[in-house]
C-alpha positions in Angstrom: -190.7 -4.6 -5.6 -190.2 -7.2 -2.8 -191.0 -10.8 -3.9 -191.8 -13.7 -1.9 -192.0 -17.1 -3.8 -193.6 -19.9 -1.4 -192.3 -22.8 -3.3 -191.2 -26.8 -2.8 -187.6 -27.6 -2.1 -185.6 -25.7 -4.2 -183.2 -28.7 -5.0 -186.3 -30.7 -6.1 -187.0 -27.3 -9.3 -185.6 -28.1 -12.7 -183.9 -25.0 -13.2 -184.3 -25.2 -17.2 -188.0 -26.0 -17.0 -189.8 -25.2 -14.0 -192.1 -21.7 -14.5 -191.4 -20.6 -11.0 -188.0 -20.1 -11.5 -188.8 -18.9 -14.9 -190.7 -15.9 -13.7 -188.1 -15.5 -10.9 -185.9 -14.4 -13.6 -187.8 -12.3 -14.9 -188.7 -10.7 -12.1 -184.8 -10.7 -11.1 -184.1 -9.1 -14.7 -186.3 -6.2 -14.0 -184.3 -5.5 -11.0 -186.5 -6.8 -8.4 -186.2 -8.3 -4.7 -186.6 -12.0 -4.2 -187.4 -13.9 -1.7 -188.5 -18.0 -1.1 -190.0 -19.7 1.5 -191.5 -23.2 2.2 -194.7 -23.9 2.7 -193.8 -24.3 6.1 -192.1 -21.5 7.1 -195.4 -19.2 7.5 -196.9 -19.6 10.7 -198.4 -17.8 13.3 -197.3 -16.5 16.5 -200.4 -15.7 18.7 -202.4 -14.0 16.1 -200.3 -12.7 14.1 -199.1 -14.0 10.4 -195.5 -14.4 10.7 -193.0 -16.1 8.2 -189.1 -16.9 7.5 -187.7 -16.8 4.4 -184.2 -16.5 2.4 -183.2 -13.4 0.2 -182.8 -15.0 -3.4 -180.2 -14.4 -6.0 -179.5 -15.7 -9.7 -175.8 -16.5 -9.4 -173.8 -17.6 -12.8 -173.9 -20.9 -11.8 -177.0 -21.9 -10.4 -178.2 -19.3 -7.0 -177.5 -18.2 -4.0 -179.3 -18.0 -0.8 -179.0 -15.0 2.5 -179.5 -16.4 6.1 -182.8 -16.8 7.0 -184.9 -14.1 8.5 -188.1 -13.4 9.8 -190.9 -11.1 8.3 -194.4 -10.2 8.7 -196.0 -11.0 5.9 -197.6 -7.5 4.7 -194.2 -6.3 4.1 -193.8 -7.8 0.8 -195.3 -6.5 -2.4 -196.5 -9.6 -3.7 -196.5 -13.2 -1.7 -196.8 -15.9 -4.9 -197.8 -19.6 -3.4 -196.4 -22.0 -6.3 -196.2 -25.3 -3.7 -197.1 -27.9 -5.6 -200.5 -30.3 -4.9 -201.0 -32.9 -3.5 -203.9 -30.6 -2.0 -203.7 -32.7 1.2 -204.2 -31.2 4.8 -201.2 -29.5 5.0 -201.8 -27.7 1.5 -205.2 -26.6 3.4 -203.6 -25.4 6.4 -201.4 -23.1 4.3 -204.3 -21.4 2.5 -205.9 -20.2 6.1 -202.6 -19.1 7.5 -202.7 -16.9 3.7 -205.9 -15.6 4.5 -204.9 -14.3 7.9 -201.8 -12.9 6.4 -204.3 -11.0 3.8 -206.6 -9.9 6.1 -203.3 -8.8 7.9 -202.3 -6.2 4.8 -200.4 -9.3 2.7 -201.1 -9.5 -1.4 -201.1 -12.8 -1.9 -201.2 -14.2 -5.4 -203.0 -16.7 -6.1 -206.4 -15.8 -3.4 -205.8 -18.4 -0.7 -209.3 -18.5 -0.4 -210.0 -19.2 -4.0 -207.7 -21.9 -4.3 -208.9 -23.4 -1.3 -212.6 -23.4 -2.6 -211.4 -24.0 -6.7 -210.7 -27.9 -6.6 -208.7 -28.5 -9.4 -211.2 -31.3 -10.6 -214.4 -30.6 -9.7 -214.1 -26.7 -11.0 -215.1 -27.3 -14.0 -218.7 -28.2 -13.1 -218.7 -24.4 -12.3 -219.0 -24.4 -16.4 -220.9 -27.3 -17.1 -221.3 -25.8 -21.1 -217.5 -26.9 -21.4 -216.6 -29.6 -19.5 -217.4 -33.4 -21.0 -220.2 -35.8 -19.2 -219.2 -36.5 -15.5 -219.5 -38.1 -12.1 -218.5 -37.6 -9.2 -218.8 -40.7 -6.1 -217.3 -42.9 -4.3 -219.7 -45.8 -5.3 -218.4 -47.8 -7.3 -221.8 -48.8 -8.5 -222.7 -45.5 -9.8 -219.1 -45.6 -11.6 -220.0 -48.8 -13.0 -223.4 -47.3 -14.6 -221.7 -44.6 -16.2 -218.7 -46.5 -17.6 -222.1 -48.7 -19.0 -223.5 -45.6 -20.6 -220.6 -44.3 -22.3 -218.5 -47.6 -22.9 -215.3 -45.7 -22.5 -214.2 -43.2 -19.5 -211.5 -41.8 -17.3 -211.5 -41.9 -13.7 -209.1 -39.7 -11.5 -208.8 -38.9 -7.8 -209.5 -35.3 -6.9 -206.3 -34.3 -5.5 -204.0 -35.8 -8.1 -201.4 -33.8 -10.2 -199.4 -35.0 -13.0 -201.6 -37.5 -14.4 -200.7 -39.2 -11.0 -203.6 -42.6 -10.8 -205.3 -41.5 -13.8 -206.8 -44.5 -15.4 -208.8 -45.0 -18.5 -211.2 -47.8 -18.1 -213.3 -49.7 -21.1 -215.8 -52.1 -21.0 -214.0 -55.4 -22.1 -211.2 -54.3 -19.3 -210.7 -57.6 -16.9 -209.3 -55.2 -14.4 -212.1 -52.9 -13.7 -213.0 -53.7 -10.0 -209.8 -53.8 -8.9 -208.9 -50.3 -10.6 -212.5 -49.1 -8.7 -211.4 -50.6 -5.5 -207.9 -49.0 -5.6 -208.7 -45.7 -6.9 -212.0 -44.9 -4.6 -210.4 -47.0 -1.5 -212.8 -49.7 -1.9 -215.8 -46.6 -1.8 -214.0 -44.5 1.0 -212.8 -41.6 -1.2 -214.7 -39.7 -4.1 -213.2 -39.8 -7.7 -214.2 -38.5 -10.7 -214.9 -39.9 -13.9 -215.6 -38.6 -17.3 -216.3 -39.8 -19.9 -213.2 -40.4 -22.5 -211.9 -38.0 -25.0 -210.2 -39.4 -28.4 -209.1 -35.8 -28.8 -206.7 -36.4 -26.2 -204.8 -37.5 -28.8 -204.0 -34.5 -30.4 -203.0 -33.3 -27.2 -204.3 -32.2 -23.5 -204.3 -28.4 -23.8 -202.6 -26.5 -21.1 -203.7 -22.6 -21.9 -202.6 -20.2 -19.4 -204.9 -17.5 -17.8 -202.6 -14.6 -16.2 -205.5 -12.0 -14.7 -208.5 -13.1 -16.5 -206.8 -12.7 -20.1 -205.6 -15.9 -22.1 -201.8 -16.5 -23.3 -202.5 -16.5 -27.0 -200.8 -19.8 -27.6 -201.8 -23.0 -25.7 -199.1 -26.1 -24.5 -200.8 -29.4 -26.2 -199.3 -31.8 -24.7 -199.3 -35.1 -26.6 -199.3 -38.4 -25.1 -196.6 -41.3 -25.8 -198.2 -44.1 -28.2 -199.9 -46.4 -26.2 -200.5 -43.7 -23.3 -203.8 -42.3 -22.3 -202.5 -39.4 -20.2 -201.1 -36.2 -22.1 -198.9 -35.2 -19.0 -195.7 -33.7 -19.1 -194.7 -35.9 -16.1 -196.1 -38.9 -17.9 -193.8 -38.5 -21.1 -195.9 -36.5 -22.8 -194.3 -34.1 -25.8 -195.4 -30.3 -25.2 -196.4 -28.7 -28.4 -197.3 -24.7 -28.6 -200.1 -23.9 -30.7 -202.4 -20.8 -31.5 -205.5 -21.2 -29.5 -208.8 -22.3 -31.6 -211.8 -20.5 -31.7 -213.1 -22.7 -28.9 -210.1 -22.7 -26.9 -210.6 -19.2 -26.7 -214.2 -18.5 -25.6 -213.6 -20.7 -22.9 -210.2 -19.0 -21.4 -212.5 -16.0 -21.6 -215.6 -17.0 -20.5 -213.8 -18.6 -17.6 -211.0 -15.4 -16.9 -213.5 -13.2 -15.9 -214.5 -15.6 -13.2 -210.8 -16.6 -12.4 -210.2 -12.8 -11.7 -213.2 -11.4 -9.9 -211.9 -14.8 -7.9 -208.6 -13.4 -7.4 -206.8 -16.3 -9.2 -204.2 -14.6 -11.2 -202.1 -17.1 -12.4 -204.3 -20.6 -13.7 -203.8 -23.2 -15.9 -207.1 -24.8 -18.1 -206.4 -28.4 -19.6 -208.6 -28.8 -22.4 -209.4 -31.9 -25.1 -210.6 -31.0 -27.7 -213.7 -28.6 -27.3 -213.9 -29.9 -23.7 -212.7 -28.1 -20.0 -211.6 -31.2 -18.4 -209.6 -29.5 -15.2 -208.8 -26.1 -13.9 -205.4 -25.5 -12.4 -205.2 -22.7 -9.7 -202.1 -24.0 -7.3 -199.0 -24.1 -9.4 -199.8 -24.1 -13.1 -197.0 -24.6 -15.9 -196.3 -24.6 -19.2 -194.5 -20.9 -19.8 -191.1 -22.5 -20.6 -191.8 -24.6 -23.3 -194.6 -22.1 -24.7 -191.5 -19.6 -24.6 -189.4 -22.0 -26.0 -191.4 -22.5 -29.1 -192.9 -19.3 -29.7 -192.7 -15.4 -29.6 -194.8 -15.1 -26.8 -193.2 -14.5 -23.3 -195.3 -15.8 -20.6 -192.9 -14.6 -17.8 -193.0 -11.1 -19.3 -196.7 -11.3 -19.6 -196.7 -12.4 -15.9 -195.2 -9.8 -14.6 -196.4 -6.9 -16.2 -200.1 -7.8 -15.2 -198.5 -8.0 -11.8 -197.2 -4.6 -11.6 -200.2 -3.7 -12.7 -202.5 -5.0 -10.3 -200.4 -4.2 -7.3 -200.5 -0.8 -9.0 -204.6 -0.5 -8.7 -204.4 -2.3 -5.5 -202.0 0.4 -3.7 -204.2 2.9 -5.4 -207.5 1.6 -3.8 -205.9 1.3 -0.4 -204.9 4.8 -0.6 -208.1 6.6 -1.7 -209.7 4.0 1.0 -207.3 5.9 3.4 -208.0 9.2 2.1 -211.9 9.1 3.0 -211.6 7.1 5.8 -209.3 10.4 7.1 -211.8 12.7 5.3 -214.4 10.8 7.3 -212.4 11.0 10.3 -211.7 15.0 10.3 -215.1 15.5 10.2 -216.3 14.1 12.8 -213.8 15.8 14.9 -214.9 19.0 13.7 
């Protein structure tokens, strides 16, 4: 198969952790064509999807690149957009230039109009039996009035990654306006807030959802002492662990969503027995869960993605086949 892998700067990956590169390998191992692009190099020229990329090979030392060339997209067997948030314009942008590309023959994984409409915060208010008591505003009043009912929350902006301005926020804290001013640009720019989560200290659990079906180990990832967010970025420690009961019914309550959404690769972060975010742009995690256990995310990746370019070329053909059918007779 061809790959294309729409990712950020390669020189910015760390080649020992990142999953992107990760299931590049695997994908490489099973003797299959790579490609990368960034997230700039699709574009269109009049209406047609058009993008450059750079044939991609594992070299003994780190990789090496072809000269750039120019492709439709459609040519490729899959098209895998792993950029990175911030979900800012640009991000935006990208997933309407994917849908043309789509609607232009292009199998693009994840569905650029699902991760468009699937904010990675305010998803989980599509399953309001899992996810922990909530607002979303940009009044800082109404933030106030729920950090007075509960006593203890978390407020994050909606487009964050990382644990990037993630701040937990108690009653007795002197610096609660100016936190509220910051973070929701003195009420220009909705936030959410939930309410706090001691489980968070056992970890902030990363489980993996590859085509509706749950990895059967989840990434907790503990925080440093001191530290409220579990983050890998932040310091926290990544510990596999079999999913719980709980961990389970929601990675499969929520996977049959995620793939009649066409989101094949997401990431759910859950405390405790609580959904708290839903990761559809560039989810992680396989490395260390591969690291520590006998599960093979990668592997697991891949296979479901043979497999559902497999059905897909199957449906476009018996698509074809009556649409022909249709067309002969009518002729006769």
């Amino acid at each position: 198969m061809k790959l294309l892998f729409i990712l950020d700067p390669l020189a910015s990956l760390k080649s020992k952790k990142d999953t992107s590169l990760t299931i590049m390998r695997e994908a490489n191992q099973r003797g299959h064509e790579l490609f990368v692009s960034m997230q700039h190099d699709l574009f269109l020229r009049s209406d047609q999807a058009r993008i450059k990329t750079k044939k991609f090979s594992f070299t003994a030392q780190h990789y090496a690149l072809d000269d750039e060339a120019e492709y439709s997209p459609a040519v490729f067997d899959a098209i895998i957009m792993r950029k990175d948030p911030p979900f800012d314009n640009e991000y935006l942008y990208s997933t309407y230039l994917l849908e043309i590309a789509v609607n232009q023959g292009a199998k693009v994984y994840n569905n650029p109009i699902a991760i468009r409409s699937w904010n990675e915060k305010l998803s989980v208010t599509r399953f309001p039996q899992f996810a922990p008591e909530f607002l979303v505003s940009a009044n800082n009043v109404l933030i106030r009035d729920f950090l007075n009912t509960h006593q203890d929350i978390v407020v994050k902006p909606l487009d964050g990654m990382g644990g990037h301005s993630i701040f937990r926020l108690r009653l007795n804290d002197p610096n609660i306006s100016v936190i509220l001013e910051t973070i929701t640009q003195h009420g220009t720019r909705t936030i959410m807030a939930q309410r706090y989560l001691p489980a968070i200290l056992q970890g902030d659990k990363r489980i993996i959802v590859i085509d509706g079906e749950p990895l059967p180990y989840a990434l907790a990832r503990i925080p440093l002492a001191g530290e409220t967010r579990g983050n890998l970025a932040a310091g926290g420690t990544g510990v596999a662990q079999p999913l719980s009961a709980r961990d389970h019914e929601i990675a499969i309550t929520v996977g049959k969503t995620l793939k009649q959404e066409g989101l094949f690769l997401v990431g759910l972060d859950v405390i405790g027995e609580h959904l708290t975010e839903i990761n559809v742009t560039s989810p992680t995690g396989m490395v260390e869960i591969a690291a520590q256990t006998n599960c093979k995310p990668a592997g697991v990746f891949m296979d479901a993605l043979a497999s559902n370019i497999k059905v897909a070329l199957e449906r476009h053909s018996a698509t074809a086949t009556v649409a022909l059918m249709q067309h002969s007779e009518i002729k006769v």
